[in-house]
MMTF fields as JSON, N, C-alpha, C and O atoms, coordinates in Angstrom:
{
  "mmtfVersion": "1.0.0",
  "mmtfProducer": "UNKNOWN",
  "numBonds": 219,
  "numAtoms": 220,
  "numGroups": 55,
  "numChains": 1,
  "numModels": 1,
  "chainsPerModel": [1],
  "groupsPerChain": [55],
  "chainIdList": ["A"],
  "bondAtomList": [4, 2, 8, 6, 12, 10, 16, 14, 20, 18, 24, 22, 28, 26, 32, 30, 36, 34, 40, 38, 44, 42, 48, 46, 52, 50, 56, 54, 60, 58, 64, 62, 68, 66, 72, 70, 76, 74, 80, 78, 84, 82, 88, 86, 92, 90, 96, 94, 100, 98, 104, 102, 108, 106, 112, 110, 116, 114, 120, 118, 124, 122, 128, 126, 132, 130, 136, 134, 140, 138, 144, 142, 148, 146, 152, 150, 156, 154, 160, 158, 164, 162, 168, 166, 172, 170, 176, 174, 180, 178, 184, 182, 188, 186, 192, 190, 196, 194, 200, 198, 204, 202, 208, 206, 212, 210, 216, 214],
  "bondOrderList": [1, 1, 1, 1, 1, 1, 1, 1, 1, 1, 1, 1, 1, 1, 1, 1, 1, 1, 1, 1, 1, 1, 1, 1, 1, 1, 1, 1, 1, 1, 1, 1, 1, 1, 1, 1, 1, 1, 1, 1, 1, 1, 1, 1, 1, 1, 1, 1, 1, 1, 1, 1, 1, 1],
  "groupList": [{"groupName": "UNK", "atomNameList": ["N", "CA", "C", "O"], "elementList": ["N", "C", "C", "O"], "formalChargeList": [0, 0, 0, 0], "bondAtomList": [1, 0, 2, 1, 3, 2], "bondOrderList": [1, 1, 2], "singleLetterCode": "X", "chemCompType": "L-PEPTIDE LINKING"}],
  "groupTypeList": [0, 0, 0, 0, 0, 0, 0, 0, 0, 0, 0, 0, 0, 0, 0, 0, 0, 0, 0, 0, 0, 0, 0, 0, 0, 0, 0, 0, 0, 0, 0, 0, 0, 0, 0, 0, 0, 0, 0, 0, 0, 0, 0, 0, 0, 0, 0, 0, 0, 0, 0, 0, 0, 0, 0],
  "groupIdList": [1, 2, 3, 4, 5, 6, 7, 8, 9, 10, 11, 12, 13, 14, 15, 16, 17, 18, 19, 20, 21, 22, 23, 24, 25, 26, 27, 28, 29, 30, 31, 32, 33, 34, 35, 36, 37, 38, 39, 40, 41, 42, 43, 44, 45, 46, 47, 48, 49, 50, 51, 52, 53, 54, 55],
  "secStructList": [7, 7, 7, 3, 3, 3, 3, 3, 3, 3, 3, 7, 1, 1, 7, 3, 3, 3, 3, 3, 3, 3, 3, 7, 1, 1, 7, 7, 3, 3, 3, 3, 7, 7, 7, 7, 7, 7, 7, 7, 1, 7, 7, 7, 7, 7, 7, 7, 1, 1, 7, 1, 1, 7, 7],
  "xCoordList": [141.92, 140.847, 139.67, 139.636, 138.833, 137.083, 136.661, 136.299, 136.585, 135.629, 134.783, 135.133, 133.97, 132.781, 133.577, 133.991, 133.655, 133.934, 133.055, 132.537, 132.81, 132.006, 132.496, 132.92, 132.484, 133.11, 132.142, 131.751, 131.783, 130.675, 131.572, 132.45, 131.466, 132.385, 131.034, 129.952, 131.491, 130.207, 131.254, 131.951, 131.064, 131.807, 130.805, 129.929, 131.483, 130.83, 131.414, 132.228, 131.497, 132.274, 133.408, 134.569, 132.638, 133.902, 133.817, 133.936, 133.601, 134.393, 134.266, 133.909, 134.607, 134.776, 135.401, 136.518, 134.559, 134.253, 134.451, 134.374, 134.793, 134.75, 134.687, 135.336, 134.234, 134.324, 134.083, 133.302, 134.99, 135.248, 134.28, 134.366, 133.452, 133.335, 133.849, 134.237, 133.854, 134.812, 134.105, 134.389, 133.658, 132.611, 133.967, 134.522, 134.088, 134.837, 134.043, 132.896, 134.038, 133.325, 133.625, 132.709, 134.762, 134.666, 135.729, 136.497, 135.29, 136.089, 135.36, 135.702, 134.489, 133.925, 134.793, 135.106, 135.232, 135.978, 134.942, 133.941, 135.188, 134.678, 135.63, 136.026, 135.936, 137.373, 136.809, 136.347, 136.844, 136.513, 137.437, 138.299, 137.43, 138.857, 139.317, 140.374, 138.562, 138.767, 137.539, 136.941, 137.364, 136.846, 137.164, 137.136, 137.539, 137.954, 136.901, 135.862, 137.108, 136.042, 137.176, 138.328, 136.19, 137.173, 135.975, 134.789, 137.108, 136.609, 136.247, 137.196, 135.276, 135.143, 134.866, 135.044, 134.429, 134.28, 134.946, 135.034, 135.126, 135.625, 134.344, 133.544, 134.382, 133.188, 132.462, 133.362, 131.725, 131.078, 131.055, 129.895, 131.526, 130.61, 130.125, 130.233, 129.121, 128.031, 128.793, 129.851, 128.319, 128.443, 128.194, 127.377, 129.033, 128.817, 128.094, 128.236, 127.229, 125.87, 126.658, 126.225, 127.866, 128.464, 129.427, 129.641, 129.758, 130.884, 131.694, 131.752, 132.59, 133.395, 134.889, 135.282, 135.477, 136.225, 135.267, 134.815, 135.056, 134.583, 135.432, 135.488, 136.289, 137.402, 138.879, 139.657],
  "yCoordList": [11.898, 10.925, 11.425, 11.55, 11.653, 11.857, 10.891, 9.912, 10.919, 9.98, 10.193, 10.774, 9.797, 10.342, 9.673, 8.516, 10.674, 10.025, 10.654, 11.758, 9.033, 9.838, 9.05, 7.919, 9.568, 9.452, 9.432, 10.483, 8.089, 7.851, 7.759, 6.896, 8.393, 8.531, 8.521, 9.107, 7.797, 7.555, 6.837, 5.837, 8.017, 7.802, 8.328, 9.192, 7.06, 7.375, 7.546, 8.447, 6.997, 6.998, 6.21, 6.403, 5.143, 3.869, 3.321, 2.099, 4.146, 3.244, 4.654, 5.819, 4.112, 4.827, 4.261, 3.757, 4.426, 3.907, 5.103, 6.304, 4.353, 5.692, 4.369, 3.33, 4.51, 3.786, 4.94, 5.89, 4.497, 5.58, 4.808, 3.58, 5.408, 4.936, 5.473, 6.64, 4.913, 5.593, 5.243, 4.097, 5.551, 5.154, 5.947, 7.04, 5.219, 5.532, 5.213, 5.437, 4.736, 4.586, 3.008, 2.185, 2.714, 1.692, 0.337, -0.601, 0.842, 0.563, 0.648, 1.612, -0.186, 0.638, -0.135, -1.307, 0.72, 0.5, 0.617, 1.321, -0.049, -0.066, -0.211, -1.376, 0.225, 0.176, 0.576, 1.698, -0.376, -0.243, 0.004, -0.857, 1.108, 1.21, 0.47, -0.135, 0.65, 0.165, 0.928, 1.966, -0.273, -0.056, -0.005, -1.187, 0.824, 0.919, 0.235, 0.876, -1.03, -0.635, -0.998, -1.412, -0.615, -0.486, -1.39, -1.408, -2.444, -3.128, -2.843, -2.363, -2.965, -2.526, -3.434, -3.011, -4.707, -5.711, -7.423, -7.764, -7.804, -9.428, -10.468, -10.605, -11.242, -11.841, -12.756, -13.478, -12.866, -13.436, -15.323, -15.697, -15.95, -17.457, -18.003, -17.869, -19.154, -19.873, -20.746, -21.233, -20.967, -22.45, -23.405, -23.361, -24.57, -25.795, -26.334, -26.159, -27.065, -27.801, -29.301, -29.708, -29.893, -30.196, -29.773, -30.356, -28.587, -28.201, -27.419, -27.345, -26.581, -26.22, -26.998, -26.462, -27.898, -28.675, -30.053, -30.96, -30.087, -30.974, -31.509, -32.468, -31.584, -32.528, -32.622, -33.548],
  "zCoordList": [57.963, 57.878, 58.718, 59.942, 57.934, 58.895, 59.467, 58.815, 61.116, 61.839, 63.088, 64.115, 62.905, 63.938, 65.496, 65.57, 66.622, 68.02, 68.611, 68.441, 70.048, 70.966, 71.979, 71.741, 73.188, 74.416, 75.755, 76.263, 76.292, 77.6, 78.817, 78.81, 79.642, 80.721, 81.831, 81.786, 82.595, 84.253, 85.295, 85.127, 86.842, 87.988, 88.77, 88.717, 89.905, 91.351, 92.316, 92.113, 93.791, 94.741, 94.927, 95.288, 94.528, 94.351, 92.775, 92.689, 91.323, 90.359, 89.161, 89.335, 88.265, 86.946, 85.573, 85.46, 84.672, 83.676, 82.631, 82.89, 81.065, 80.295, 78.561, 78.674, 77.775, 76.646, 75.562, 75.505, 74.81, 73.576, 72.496, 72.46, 71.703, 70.514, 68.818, 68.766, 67.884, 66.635, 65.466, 65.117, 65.063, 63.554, 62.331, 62.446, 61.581, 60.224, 59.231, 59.617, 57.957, 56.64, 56.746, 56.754, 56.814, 56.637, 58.041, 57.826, 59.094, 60.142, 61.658, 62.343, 62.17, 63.748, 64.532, 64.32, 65.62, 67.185, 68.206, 68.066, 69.182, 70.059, 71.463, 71.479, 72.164, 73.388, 74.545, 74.757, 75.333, 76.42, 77.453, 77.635, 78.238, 78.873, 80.797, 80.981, 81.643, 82.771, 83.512, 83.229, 84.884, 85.777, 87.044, 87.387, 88.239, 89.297, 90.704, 90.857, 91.74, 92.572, 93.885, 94.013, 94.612, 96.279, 96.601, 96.272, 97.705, 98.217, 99.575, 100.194, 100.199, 101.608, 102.693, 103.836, 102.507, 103.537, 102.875, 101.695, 103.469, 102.928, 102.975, 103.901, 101.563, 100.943, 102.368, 102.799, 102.846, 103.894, 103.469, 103.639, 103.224, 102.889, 103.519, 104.738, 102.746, 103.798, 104.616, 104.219, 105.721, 107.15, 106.382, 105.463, 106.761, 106.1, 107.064, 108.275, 106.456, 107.075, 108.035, 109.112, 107.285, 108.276, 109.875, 110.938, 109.335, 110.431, 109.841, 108.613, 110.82, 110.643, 109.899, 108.863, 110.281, 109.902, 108.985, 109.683, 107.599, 106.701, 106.368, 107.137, 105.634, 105.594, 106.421, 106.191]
}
């Protein structure tokens, strides 16, 4: 079976990505495969305008 592929692959320090694409005559794919990230600090949240202890 003849089908056109093309392959986007982009990495950095902390992630990587790659999505295949597949053109056929009568069939398009699209697959997206995974993304990697490293976490490096823990999410900060806002002060409650009441206090520490709100409920």
């Amino acid at each position: 079976m003849n089908a056109n592929q093309q392959r986007i692959t982009t990495y950095g320090t902390d992630f990587y990505t790659t999505t295949n694409y597949i053109y056929e005559t009568d069939v398009f794919l699209l697959n997206f495969n995974f993304k990697l990230n490293k976490l490096t600090s823990k999410a900060k949240l806002p002060n409650s305008e009441i206090g520490e202890k709100e409920f």
